[in-house]
MITI-913241 format. One record per residue (C-alpha): residue number from 1; residue in one letter; x negated, z negated, y. Coordinates in steps of 0.5 Angstrom, whole numbers, plus 500, padded with zeros to 3 digits. Example, Ala and Ser with C-alpha at 12.3 -4.5 7.8 and 13.67 -1.06 7.14 Angstrom:
<recs>
+-----+------+-----+-----+-----+
: seq : type :  c1 :  c3 :  c2 :
+-----+------+-----+-----+-----+
:   1 :    A : 475 : 484 : 491 :
:   2 :    S : 473 : 486 : 498 :
+-----+------+-----+-----+-----+
</recs>
This chain:
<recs>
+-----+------+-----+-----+-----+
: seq : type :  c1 :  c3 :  c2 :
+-----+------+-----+-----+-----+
:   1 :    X : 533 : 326 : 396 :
:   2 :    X : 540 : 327 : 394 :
:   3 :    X : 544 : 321 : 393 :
:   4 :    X : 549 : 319 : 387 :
:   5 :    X : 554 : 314 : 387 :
:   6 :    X : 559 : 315 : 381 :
:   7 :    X : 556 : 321 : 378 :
:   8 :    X : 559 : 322 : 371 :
:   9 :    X : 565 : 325 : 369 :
:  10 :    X : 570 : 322 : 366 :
:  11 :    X : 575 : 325 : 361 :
:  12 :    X : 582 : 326 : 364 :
:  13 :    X : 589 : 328 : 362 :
:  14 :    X : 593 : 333 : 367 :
:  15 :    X : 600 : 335 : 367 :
:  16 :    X : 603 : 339 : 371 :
:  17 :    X : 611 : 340 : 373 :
:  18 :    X : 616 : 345 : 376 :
:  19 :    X : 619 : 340 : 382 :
:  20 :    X : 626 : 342 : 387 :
:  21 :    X : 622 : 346 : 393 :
:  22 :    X : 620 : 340 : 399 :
:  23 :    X : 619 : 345 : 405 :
:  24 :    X : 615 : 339 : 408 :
:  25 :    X : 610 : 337 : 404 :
:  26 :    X : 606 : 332 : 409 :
:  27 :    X : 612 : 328 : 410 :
:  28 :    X : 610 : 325 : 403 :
:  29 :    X : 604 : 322 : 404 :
:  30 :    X : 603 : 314 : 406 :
:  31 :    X : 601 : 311 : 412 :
:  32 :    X : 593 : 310 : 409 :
:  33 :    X : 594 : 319 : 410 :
:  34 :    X : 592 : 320 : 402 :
:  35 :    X : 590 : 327 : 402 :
:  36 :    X : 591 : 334 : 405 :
:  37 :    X : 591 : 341 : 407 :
:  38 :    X : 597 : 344 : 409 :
:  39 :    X : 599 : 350 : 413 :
:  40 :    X : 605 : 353 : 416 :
:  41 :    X : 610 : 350 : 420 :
:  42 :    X : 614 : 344 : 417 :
:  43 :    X : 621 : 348 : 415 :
:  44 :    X : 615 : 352 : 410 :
:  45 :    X : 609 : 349 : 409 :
:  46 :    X : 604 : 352 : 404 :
:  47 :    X : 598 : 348 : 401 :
:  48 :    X : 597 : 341 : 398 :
:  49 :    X : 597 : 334 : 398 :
:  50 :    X : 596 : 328 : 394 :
:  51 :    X : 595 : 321 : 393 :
:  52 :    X : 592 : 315 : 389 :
:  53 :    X : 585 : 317 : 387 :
:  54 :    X : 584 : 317 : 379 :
:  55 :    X : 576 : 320 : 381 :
:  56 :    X : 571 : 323 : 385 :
:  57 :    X : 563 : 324 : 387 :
:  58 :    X : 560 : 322 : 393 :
:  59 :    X : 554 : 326 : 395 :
:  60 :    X : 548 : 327 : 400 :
:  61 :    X : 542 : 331 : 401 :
:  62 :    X : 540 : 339 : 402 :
:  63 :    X : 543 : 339 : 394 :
:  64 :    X : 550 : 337 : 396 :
:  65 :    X : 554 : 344 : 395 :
:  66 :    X : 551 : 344 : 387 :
:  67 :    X : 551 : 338 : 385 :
:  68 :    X : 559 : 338 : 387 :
:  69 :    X : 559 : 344 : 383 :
:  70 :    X : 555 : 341 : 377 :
:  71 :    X : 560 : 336 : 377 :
:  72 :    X : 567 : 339 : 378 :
:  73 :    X : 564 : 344 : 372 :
:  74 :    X : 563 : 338 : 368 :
:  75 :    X : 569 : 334 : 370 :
:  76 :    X : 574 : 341 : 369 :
:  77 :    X : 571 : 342 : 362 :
:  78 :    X : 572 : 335 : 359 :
:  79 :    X : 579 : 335 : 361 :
:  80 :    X : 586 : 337 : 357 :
:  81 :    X : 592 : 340 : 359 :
:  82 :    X : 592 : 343 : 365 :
:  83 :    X : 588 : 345 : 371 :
:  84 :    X : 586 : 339 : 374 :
:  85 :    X : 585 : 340 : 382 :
:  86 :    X : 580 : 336 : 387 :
:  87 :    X : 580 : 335 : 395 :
:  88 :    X : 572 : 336 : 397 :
:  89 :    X : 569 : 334 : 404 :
:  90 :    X : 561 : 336 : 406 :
:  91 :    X : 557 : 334 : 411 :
:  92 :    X : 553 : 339 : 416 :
:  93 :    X : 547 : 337 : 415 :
:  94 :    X : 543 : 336 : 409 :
:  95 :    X : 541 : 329 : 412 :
:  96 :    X : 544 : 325 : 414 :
:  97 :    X : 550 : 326 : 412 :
:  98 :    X : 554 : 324 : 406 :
:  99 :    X : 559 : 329 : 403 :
: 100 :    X : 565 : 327 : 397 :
: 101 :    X : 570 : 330 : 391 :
: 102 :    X : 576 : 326 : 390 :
: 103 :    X : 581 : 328 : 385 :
: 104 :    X : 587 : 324 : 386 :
: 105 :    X : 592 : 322 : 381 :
: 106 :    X : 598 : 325 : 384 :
: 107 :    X : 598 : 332 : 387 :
: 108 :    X : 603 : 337 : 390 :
: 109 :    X : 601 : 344 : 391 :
: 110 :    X : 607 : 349 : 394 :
: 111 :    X : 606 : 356 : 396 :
: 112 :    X : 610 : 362 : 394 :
: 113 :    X : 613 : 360 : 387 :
: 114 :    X : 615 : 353 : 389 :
: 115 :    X : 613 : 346 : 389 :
: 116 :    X : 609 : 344 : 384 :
: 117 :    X : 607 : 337 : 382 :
: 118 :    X : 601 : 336 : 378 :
: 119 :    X : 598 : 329 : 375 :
: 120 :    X : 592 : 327 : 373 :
: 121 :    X : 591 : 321 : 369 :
: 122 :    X : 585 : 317 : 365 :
: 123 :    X : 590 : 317 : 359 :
: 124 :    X : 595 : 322 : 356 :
: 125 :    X : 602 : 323 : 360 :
: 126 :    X : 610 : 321 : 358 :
: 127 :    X : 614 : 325 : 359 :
: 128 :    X : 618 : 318 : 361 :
: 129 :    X : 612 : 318 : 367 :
: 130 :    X : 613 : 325 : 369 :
: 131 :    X : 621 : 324 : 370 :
: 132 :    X : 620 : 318 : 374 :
: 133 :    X : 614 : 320 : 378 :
: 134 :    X : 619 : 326 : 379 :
: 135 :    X : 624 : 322 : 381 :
: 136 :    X : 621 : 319 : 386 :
: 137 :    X : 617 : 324 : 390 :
: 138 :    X : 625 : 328 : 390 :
: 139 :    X : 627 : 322 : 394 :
: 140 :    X : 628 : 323 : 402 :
: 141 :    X : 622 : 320 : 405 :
: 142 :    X : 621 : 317 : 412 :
: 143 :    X : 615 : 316 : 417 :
: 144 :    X : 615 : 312 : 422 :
: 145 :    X : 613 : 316 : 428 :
: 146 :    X : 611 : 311 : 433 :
: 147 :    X : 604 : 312 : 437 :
: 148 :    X : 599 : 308 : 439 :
: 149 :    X : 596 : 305 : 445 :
: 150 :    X : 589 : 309 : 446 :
: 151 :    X : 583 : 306 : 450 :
: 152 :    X : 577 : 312 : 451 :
: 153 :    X : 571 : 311 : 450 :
: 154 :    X : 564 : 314 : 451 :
: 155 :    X : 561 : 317 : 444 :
: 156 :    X : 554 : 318 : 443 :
: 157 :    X : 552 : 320 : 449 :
: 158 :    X : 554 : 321 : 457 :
: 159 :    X : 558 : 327 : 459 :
: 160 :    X : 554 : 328 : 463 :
: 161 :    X : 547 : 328 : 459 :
: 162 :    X : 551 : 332 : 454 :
: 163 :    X : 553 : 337 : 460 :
: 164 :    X : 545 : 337 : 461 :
: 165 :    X : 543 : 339 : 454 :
: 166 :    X : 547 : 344 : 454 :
: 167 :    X : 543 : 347 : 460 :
: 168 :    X : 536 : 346 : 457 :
: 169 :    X : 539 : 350 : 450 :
: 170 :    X : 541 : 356 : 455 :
: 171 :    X : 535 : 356 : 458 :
: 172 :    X : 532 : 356 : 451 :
: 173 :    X : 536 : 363 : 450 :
: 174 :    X : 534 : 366 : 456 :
: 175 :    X : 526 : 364 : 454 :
: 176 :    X : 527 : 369 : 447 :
: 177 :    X : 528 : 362 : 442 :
: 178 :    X : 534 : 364 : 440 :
: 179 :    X : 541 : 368 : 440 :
: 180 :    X : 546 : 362 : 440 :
: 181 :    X : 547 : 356 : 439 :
: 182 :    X : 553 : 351 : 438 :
: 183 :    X : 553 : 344 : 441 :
: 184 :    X : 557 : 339 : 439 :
: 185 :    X : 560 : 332 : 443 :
: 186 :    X : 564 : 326 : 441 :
: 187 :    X : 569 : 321 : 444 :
: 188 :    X : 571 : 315 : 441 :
: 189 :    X : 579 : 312 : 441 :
: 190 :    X : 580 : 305 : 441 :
: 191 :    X : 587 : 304 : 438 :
: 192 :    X : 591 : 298 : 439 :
: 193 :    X : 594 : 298 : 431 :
: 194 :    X : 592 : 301 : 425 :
: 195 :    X : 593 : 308 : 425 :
: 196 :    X : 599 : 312 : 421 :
: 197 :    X : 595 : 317 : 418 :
: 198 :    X : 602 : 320 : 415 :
: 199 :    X : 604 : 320 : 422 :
: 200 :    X : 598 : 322 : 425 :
: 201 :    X : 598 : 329 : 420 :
: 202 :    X : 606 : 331 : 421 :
: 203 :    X : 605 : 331 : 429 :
: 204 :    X : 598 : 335 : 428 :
: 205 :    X : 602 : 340 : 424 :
: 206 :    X : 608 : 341 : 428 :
: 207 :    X : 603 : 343 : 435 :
: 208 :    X : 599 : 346 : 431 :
: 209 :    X : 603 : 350 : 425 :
: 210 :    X : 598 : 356 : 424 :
: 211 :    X : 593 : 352 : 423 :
: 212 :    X : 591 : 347 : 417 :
: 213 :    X : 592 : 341 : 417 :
: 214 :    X : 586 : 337 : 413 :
: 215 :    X : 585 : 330 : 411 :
: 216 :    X : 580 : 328 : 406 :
: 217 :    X : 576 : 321 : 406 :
: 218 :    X : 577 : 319 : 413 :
: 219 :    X : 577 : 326 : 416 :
: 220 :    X : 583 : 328 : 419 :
: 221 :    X : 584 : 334 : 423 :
: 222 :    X : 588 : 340 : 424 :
: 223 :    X : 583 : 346 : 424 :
: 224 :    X : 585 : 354 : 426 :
: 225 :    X : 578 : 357 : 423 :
: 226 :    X : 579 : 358 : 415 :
: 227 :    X : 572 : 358 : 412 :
: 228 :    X : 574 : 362 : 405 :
: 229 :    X : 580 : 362 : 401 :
: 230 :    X : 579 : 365 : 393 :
: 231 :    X : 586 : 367 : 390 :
: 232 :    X : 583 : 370 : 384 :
: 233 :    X : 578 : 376 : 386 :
: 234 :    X : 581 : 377 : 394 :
: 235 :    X : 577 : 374 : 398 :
: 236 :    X : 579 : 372 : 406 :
: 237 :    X : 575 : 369 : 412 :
: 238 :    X : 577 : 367 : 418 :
: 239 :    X : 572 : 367 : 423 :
: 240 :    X : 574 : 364 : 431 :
: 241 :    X : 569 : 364 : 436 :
: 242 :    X : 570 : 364 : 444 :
: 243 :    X : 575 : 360 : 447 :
: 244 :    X : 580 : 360 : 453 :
: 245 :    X : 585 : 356 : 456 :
: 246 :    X : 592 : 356 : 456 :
: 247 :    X : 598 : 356 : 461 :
: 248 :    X : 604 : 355 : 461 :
: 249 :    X : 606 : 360 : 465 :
: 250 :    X : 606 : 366 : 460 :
: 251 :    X : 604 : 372 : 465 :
: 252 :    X : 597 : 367 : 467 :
: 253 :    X : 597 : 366 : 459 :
: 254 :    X : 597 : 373 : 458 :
: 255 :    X : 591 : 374 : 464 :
: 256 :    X : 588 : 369 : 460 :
: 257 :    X : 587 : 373 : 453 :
: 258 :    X : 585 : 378 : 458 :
: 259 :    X : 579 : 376 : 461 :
: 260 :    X : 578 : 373 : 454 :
: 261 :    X : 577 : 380 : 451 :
: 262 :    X : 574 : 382 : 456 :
: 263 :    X : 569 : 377 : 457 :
: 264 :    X : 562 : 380 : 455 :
: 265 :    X : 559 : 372 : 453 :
: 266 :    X : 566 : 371 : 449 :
: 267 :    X : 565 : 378 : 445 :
: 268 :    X : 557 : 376 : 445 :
: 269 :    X : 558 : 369 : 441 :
: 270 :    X : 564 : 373 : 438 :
: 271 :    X : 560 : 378 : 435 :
: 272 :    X : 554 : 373 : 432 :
: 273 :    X : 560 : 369 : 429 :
: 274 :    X : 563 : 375 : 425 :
: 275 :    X : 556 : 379 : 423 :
: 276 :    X : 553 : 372 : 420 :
: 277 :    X : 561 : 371 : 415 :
: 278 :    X : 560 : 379 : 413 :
: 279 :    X : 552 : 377 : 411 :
: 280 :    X : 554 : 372 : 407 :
: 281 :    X : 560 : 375 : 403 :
: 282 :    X : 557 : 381 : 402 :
: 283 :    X : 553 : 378 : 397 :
: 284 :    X : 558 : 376 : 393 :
: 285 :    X : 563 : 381 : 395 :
: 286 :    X : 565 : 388 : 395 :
: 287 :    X : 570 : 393 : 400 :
: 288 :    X : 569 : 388 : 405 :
: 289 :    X : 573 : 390 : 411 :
: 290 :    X : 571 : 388 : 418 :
: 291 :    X : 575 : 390 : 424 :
: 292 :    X : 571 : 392 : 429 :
: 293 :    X : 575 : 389 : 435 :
: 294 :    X : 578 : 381 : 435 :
: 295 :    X : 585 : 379 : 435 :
: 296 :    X : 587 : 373 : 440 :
: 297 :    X : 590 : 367 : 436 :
: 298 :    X : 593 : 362 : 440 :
: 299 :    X : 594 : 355 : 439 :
: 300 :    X : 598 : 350 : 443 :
: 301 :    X : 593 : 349 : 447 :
: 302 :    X : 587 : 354 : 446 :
: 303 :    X : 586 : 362 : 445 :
: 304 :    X : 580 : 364 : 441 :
: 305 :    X : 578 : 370 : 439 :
: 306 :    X : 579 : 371 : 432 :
: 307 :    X : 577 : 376 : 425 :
: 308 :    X : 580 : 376 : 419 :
: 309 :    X : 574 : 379 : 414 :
: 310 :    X : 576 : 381 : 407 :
: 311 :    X : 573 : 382 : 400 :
: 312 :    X : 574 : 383 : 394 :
: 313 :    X : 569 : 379 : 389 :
: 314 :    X : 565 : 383 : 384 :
: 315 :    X : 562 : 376 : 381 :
: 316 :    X : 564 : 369 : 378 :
: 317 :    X : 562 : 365 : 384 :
: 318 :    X : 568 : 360 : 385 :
: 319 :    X : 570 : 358 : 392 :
: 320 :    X : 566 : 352 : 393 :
: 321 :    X : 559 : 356 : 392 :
: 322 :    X : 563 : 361 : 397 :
: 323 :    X : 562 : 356 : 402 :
: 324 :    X : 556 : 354 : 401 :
: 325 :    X : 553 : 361 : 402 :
: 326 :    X : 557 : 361 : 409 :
: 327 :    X : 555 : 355 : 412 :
: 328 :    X : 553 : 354 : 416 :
: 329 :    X : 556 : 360 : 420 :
: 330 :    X : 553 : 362 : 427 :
: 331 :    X : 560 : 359 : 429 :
: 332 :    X : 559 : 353 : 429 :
: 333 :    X : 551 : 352 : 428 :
: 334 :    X : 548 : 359 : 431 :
: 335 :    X : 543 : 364 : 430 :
: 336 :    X : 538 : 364 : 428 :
: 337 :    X : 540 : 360 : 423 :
: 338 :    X : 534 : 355 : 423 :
: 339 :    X : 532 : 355 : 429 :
: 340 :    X : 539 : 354 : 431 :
: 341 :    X : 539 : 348 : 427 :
: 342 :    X : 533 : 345 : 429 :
: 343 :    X : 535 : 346 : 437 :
: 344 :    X : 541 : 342 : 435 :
: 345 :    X : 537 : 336 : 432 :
: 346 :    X : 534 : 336 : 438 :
: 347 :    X : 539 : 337 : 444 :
: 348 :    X : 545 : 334 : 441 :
: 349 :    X : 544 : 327 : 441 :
: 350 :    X : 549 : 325 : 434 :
: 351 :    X : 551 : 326 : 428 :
: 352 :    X : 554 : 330 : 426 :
: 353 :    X : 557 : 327 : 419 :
: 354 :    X : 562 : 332 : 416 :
: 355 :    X : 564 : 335 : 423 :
: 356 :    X : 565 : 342 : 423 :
: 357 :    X : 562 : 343 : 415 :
: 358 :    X : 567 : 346 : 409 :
: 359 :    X : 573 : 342 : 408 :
: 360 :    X : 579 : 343 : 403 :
: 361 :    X : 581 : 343 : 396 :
: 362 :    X : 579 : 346 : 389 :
: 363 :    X : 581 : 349 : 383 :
: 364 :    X : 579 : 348 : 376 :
: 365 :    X : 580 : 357 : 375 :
: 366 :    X : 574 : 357 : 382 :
: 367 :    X : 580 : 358 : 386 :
: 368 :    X : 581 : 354 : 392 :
: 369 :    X : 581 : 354 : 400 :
: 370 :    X : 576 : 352 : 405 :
: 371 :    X : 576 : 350 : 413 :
: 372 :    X : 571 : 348 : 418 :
: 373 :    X : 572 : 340 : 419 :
: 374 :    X : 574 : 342 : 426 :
: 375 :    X : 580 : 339 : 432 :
: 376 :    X : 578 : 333 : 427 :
: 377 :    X : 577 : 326 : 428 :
: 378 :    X : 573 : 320 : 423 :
: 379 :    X : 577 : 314 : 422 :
: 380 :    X : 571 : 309 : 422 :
: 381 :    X : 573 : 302 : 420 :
: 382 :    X : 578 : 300 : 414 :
: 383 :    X : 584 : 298 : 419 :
: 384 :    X : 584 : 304 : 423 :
: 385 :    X : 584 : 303 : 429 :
: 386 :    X : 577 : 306 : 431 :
: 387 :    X : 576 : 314 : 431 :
: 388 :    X : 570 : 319 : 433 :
: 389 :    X : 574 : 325 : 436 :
: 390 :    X : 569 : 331 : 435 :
: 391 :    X : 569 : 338 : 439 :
: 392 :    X : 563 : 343 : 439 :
: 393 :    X : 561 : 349 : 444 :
: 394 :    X : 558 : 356 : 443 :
: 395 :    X : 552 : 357 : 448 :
: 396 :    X : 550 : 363 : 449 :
: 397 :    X : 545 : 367 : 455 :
: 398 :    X : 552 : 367 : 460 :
: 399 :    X : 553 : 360 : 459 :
: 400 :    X : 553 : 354 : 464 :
: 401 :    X : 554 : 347 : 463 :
: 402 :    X : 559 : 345 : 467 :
: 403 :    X : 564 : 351 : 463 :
: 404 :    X : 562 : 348 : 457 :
: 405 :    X : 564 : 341 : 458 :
: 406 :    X : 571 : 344 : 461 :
: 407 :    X : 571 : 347 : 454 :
: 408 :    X : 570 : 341 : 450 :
: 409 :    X : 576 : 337 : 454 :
: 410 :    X : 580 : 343 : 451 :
: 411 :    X : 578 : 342 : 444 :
: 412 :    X : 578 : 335 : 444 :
: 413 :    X : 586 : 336 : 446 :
: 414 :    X : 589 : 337 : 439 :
: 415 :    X : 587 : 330 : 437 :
: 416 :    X : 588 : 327 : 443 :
: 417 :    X : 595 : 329 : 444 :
: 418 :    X : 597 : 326 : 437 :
: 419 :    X : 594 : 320 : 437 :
: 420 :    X : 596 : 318 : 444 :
+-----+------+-----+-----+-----+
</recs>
């Protein structure tokens, strides 16, 4: 059963205006966080941000993807001026799970030709507003960068229980059920005031400037995989699956990138990631190119193994149908797909709500960006100062469970060290 709650386009009025360029476009955003996908460090930050939510949709159910379309579809079509922009958040799984499209009334958007900013309002647009809004977001802005006090707790289950599932998943594998399977934990931060939003998302994008930096209803994180990006007919798909740690010693970080190539466990889930990304664009895209070896990508506090698959699209499909025909992709789900899926349902022990599913941003013209909600956290009460903090890992016949547990502190690290 698919459920609606505001479903019916509204017909809106957008404006958009040349603005001074703004190197830093998160440094706008208010405490409460607004909107956000950002990518690049703070002297030259690509993407956009907005705030004051003029309309949106929230869904649920097997239809998500669709219905979102339909009503985006509608919504563009009865606006006037130019081309509205939305934010957009899916859920994993077809139930349970709510996914939203929120369309904010001020957005700013930079990339090569500048900044631009972009407003969309439920009656026409003064050239006196366009002027004052102008005014304001040129002004220098300053956040507060203080940190909270944190206290850890447990999330939907035991560490330990969580380190046995993983085990009976690999004995599943090396049983023939299937291939690969992504098994995803949750911690939870306690926090001793209400969370800076604002602040939270500039210290995610300086330790982590080759990642996007994402928030979106609640969902805050800082992800290095890009599930799709549709610039007219180009097509771009970053697929990550393996991890290792980092050292602070660069000869034992170069080791470690090593053994990371040479990892046959690594390579293995690797492969299944990129196989299952190249599936899904083929039918939409010709000229793929997919590199036969990965590359390392190294974050702050994690290396992964990483392809970057491209394409040219030889059909209308807009970026939001894109990432519904790849989700879920074996990196964060497994394969075979339905069978990964089930045994998620029944090792994991949580939901996982709108955690490792696409999340970004949409144009009217079908352009748009979308990562894997990963490295995030779900604030989950109206004073914000109680997050879910969620990390998965890929299991495959080399894996062990006391290994993965390693691998998931590693990747709950980007949001730990943000927030405390």
């Amino acid at each position: 059963m698919t459920s609606l709650a505001v479903d019916l386009a509204t017909k809106l009025f957008v404006r958009s205006a040349q603005l001074p360029d703004i190197k830093n476009i998160l440094s706008l955003l208010p405490a409460e966080g607004g909107l956000a996908w950002v990518h690049g460090p703070a002297t030259d930050q690509h993407g956009i941000v907005g705030w004051d939510e003029i309309a949106r949709i929230t869904i649920s159910g097997p239809e998500r993807f669709s219905r979102a379309q339909r009503w985006w579809s509608q919504q563009c079509a009865i606006s006037e001026g130019d081309q509205p922009i939305a934010f957009a958040s899916f859920a994993f799984d077809k139930q349970p799970g709510t996914s939203v499209v929120v369309v904010p009334k001020v957005c700013i958007k930079r990339d090569a030709l500048g900044t631009t900013m972009t407003i969309t309002s439920e009656a026409p647009v003064t050239d006196l507003e366009i002027s004052d809004l102008i005014a304001k977001v040129s002004r220098p802005h300053v956040i507060s960068r203080g940190l909270n006090q944190v206290t850890w707790l447990d999330g939907s289950r035991p560490v330990i229980e969580w380190q046995a599932a993983v085990d009976v998943a690999v004995a599943r594998i090396n049983l023939g059920e299937l291939d690969k399977v992504v098994l995803a934990r949750d911690i939870v931060a306690q926090l001793d005031q209400p969370l800076h939003i604002g602040s939270l998302l500039l210290r995610l994008n300086e330790a982590f400037p080759e990642c996007w930096t994402f928030c979106v209803d609640g969902l805050v994180g800082a992800t290095p995989e890009l599930l799709i990006r549709r610039d007219g007919e180009h097509v771009t798909s970053r697929v990550l699956a393996g991890t290792m740690r980092r050292s602070r010693d660069s000869d034992r970080d170069g080791q470690l990138a090593a053994e990371l190539l040479g990892s046959d466990k690594d390579q293995e889930e690797h492969v299944y990631a990129v196989e299952s990304v190249a599936a899904a664009l083929a039918t939409h895209c010709t000229d793929l190119k997919v590199p036969a070896r990965p590359f390392i990508l190294r974050l702050a506090n994690v290396q992964h193994l990483a392809t970057d698959v491209t394409g040219e699209l030889v059909d209308a499909a807009p970026a939001l149908a894109l990432a519904a025909s790849l989700h879920p992709t074996a990196a964060v789900c497994g394969t075979p797909t339905e069978r990964a899926t089930q045994v998620i349902r029944e090792l994991e022990g949580m939901d996982r709500g709108r955690y490792s599913a696409p999340v970004g941003w949409l144009a009217a013209n079908g352009d748009g960006e979308f990562g894997i909600a990963l490295r995030c956290a779900l604030i989950e009460n109206d004073e914000r100062t109680r997050l879910r903090l969620f990390a998965g890992c890929g299991i495959v016949a080399g894996s062990t469970g006391e290994a993965e547990v390693a691998e998931s502190q590693a990747k709950f690290a980007a949001m730990k060290v943000a927030l405390d």
